[in-house]
N, C-alpha and C positions, 0 to 999 in steps of 0.2 A: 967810101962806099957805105951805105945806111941798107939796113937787113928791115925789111916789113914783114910781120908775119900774122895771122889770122887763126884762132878756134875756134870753131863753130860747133856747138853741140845740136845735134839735129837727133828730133823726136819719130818714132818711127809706128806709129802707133797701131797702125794696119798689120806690121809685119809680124808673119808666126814662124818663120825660119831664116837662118842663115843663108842660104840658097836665094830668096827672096831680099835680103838686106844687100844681099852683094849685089841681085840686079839694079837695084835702086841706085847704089852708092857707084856702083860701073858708069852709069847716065853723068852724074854728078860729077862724077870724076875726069871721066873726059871730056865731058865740056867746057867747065872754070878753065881748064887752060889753052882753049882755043880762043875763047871768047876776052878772057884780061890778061894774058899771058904772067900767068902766074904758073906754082908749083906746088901739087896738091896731092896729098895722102889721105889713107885712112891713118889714124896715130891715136884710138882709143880705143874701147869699148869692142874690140873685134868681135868675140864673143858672142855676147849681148844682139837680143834681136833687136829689143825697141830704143835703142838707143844707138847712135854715132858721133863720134868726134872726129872732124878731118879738120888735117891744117890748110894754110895759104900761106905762101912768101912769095916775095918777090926782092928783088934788087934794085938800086939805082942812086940818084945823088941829093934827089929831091923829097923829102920827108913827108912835106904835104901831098905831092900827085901821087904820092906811094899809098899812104893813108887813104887818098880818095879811090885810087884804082881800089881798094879790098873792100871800102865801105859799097863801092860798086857792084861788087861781088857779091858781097850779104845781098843788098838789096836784088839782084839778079834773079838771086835763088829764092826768096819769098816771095817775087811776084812770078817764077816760069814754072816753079815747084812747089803750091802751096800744099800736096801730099805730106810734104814734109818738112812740117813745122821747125824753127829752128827756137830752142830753146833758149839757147846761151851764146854769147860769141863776145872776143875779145881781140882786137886789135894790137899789137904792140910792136915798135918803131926799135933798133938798134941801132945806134952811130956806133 
């Protein structure tokens, strides 16, 4: 079994509450997993208005369709959510 998993630092630049960061991140949230079936959290920055960090994992046998499903994902989200810049984001495969 091979563990894929995804950080994505997302910039929240507009946002001036909590209240508002969580609407944003609600959209975001339940989407990525209907659309790549993947499994996604908030896992930073809770806090924090202008900023977020959520993960991605997924499971399976294949290291590179794993790789490509998340790179799928990043790109998903900068082109159906350009509100929300993504800063940072890292990839990383377990065997």
């Amino acid at each position: 079994m091979i563990i894929a998993s995804c950080m994505i630092t997302l910039q929240l630049e507009a946002v001036f509450s909590l209240k508002e960061k969580r609407r944003i991140l609600k959209s975001i949230l339940n989407r990525l997993p209907q659309k790549f079936n993947v499994a996604v959290a908030e896992v930073d920055h809770q806090d924090v208005w202008g900023t977020a960090v959520i993960g991605l994992v997924t499971v399976g046998n294949d290291a590179a369709r794993l790789h490509s499903q998340l790179q799928k994902a990043v790109i998903w989200l900068e082109k159906h959510r350009p509100d929300v810049p993504i800063a940072d984001y890292a990839i990383e495969i377990l065997t």
